[in-house]
Structures are given as C-alpha cells and as structure tokens.
C-alpha angles and dihedrals in degrees: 000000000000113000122258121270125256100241095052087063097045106035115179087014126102123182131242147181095250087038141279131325131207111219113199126059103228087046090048093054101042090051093050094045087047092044089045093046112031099033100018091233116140113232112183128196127227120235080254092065099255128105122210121216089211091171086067099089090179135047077235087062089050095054096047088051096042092042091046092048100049102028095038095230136194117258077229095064093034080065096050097046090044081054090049100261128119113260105267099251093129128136108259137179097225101047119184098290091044082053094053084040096049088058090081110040118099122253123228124210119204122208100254080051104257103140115189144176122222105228094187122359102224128220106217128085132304110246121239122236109266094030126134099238122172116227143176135213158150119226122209142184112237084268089058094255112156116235114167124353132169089212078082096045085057090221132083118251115257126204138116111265128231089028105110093255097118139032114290110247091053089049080051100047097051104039080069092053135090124220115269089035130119122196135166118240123212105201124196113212099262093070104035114059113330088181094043134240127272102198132191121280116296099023129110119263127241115221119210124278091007126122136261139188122232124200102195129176108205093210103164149351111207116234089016114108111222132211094220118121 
C-alpha cells in the first residue's frame, strides 16, 4: 500500500523552514486554544493570520504536536509514533485491569520452555491433535509492541493445532486449553520464529530466535460440543 500523503496527515497546515504555519483563521485559533490550554504550550498568530510553532525543528515534531493536540493522545503513543510504531490504541484480549490481574497469577513452565498465564480457564473441550480449532490472538514483541492480531482482521483464526501450521510454542499452548479459555504464552525463541518475522510497515520486527508474548482466545473447535454456557 502507498503511504499516505503528506497533506492528508497534516490538513490546513502547510511546512516551512522556520516552522509550521497554520493557514486558516478559525483553525489557527482553535489549535492554539487547544495547545494554551490542554498542553500549556503559547501559540501566537501573526498579523497574516497564520501562527508559527518555531520550537518544532522537524516535520516529525509538527505532527506529534498536531496529532496530540487534535486526537488527545497518550504521551505513550506519542512515543510510539515519534519511534516509527502505530499509537497503541489496538484491540487487545488483557486491557489495563487483565494486566494488574495477570500479575498474580502463577506462571507454569513446560518442559520445551514455553511458560504461560491462564487469563481465563475455559470450560469447554480440549482440542485433539489434528483438530480445526478457531482462535484468536495478539501477537507482541517482549516490550508489548503489537506485530500481527487477528482482533484487527475481525475474524478468528482458523487451522488445525498441533499440526505444524503455526509456530510451536502457539500449537503447544492451545492443545492445553479448553475452549472458552484465554491465556497468555510466553514463547522462547526456539519455538517462536527461528528465521525470524518480517512484519507490515510500522510494526515492530522479530529477530530470529528471539521471544515473543501471545495473547490467544481458544473460542471454538468445530465439531466439538462445548460445556460453556
């Protein structure tokens, strides 16, 4: 897909070498309203309408600012965005209140050195080697950078475990679960991407033979009745 262009991130606002100015009079008041009185920072205008943010020295600066003024960001996802990652505003299965929770919650090592925490234990079937099972998961680097979830796809992930059609660590995670059940899977290297990930534009990268944290949602096995209610 092409990247954007630049004047669908920035509209009303045009670069220049002293800074950025802001072209339109209503614009130019609401931003520096929004920049005085929510980040405390002065924006004056210029008898032509216009104001100029001399303290943003890069095009990068004048985005942050712009984005965090009109979108109220997070200082977290400023940060992303300012390393090259999308803001952290993705659907994920362990919000803020299942992370405080999962603190406590003990953590089991297996004996190939994949460690996990059930989220939730679910009450439905275990599912058979061999057998089709939807799933869904997000899928992190250690720092908590997401690099591939179906959340985002809209649609459970559909393939039969143990069967060599994902990475190890997820086959061995799920064939312990019941349906219904969430849990979060700590996988070593050696089971994750030995070859390493490649993944679309603006997400993190996974070396090779380094970890990575799943977050899966065994939702379903077809054909499979389940006990959940």
């Amino acid at each position: 897909m092409a990247a954007s262009s630049p004047s669908l991130l920035l509209p009303l606002v045009s670069a220049s070498r002293d800074g950025l100015s802001v072209k339109n009079r209503n614009t130019s008041r609401y931003i520096a309203t929004r920049v005085k009185y929510g980040l405390r920072i002065i924006a004056s205008e210029t008898r032509e309408n216009s104001c100029q943010f001399n303290s943003l020295s890069t095009r990068r600066d004048a985005m942050l600012l712009v984005l965090g003024v009109s979108g109220g960001l997070s200082m977290s996802s400023l940060a992303a965005y300012a390393a090259g990652l999308p803001p952290e505003d993705k659907p994920r299965l362990c919000e803020a209140e299942c992370e405080k929770e999962l603190e406590n919650v003990p953590l089991v090592t297996t004996e190939s050195g994949l460690q996990y925490k059930d989220i939730k234990v679910g009450r439905g079937p275990t599912p058979p080697v061999g057998f089709q099972v939807a799933a869904n998961y997000v899928a992190m680097v250690p720092s908590g950078q997401i690099f591939d979830s179906s959340l985002e796809k809209g649609l459970p992930y559909l393939f039969r475990v143990g069967s060599g059609q994902v990475i190890k660590g997820l086959d061995e995670g799920l064939l312990s679960m019941r349906a219904g059940g969430k849990r979060r899977l700590y996988i070593p290297g050696p089971l994750a991407f030995p070859k390493g990930l490649t993944s679309a534009p603006g997400r993190p990268r996974v070396a090779p033979n380094s970890p990575v944290v799943f977050d899966v949602s065994l939702e379903y096995i077809p054909g499979l009745e389940s006990d959940e209610e």
